[in-house]
PLY file of the C-alpha trace (Angstrom):
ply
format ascii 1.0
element vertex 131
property float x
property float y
property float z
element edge 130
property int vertex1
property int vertex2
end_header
-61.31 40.54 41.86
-59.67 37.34 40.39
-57.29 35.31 42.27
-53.92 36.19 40.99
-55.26 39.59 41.27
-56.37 39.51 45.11
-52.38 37.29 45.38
-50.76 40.39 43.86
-52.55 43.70 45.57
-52.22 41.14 49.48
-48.06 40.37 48.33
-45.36 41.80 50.38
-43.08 44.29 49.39
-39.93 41.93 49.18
-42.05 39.46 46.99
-43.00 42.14 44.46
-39.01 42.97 44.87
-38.31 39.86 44.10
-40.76 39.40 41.28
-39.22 42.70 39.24
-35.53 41.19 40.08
-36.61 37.67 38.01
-38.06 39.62 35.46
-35.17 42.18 35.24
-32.74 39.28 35.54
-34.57 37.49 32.61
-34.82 40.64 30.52
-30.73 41.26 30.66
-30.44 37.79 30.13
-32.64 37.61 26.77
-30.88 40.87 25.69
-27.17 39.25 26.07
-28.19 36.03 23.99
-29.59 38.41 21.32
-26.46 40.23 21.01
-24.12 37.03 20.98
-26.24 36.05 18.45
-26.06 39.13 16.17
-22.29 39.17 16.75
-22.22 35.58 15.43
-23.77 36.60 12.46
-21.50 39.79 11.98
-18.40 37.67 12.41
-19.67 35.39 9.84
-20.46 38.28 7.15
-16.81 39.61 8.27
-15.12 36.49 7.74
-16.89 36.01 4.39
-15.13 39.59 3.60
-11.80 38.37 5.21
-12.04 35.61 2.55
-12.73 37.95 -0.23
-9.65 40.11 0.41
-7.73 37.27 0.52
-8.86 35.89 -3.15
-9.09 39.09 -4.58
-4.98 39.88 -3.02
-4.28 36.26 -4.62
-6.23 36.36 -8.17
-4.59 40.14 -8.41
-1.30 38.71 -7.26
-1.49 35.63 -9.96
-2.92 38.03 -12.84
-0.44 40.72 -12.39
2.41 38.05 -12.71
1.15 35.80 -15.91
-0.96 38.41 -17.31
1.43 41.82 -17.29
4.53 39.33 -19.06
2.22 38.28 -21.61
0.92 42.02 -22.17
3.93 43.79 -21.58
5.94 41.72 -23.66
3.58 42.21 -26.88
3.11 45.79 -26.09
7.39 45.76 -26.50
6.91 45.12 -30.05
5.01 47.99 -30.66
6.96 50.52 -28.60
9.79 51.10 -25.88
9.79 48.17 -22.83
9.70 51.21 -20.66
6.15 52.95 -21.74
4.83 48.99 -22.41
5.51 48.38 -18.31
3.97 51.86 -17.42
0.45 50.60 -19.54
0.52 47.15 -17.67
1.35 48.49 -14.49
-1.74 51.10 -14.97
-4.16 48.46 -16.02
-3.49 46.53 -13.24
-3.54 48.85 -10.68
-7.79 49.60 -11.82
-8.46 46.34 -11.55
-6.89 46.21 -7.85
-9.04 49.46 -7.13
-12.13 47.38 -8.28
-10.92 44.69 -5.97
-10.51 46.94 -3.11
-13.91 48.68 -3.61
-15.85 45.39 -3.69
-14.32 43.96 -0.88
-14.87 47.16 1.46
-18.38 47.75 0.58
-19.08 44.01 1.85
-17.26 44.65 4.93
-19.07 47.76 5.57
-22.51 45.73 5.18
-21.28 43.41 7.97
-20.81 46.87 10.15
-24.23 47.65 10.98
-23.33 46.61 14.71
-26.36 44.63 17.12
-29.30 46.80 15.03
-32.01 44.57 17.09
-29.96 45.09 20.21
-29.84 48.88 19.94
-33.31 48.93 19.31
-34.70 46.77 22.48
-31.63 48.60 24.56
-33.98 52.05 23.63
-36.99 50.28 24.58
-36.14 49.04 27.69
-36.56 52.39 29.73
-39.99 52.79 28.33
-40.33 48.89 29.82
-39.32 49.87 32.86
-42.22 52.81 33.25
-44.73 50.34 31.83
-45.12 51.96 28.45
0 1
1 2
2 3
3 4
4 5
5 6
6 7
7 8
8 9
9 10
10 11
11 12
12 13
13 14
14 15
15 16
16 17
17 18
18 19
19 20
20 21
21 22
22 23
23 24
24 25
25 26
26 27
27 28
28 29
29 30
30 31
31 32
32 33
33 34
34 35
35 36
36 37
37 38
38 39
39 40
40 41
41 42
42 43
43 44
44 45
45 46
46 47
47 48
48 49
49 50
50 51
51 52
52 53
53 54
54 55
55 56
56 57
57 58
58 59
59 60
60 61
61 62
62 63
63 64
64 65
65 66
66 67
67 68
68 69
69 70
70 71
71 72
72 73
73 74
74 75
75 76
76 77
77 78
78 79
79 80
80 81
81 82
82 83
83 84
84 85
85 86
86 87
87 88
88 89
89 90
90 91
91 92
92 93
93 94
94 95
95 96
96 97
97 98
98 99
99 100
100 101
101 102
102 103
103 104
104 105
105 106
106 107
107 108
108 109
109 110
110 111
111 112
112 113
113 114
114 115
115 116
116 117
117 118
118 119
119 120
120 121
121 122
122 123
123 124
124 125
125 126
126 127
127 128
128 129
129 130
């Protein structure tokens, strides 16, 4: 029997007490920084979305204004002012819903919430029992 061997089978109960405490202590503690860490990086991916909304509401704000005069102002010459506004208005309301779509499916990327945390949470029981 090795040293550290003969040390652990001849230690008292409230040492090997302590010694799981330490290491329980450590474990929660390494399982906390990984999940402030993957929240950091969530609330970066959801502030990159945050900005997208925000440009996309502003280019489609900007667009709609210059862009629907110019168009419904030529489309007047071929037709009534009243069907020419309805054609803008439709135009610009796809191009929002293409906005919209791009900017959810990036925040729905940043949504996959702690993955590695989940997965050492589930593997912590089996840590426990030695496995």
């Amino acid at each position: 029997m090795s040293a550290p061997e003969k040390e652990r089978t001849q230690a008292s109960v409230g040492d090997l007490l302590g010694d799981v405490t330490r290491d329980m202590s450590t474990l929660v503690r390494k399982e906390v920084e990984l999940a402030k860490a993957e929240l950091r990086e969530e609330v970066s991916q959801a502030g990159k979305a945050g900005g997208m909304f925000g440009a996309a509401g502003l280019a489609g704000f900007l667009a709609v204004l210059f862009v629907s005069y110019a168009v419904w102002w030529g489309l007047s010459n071929a037709m009534d002012q009243g069907w020419a506004a309805l054609i803008v208005a439709i135009l610009w309301a796809a191009v929002a819903g293409g906005l919209f779509l791009n900017a959810r499916t990036q925040l729905k990327r940043a949504r996959a919430v702690l993955p590695r945390t989940k997965q050492t949470a589930r593997e912590l029981p089996d840590a426990l029992r030695g496995r």
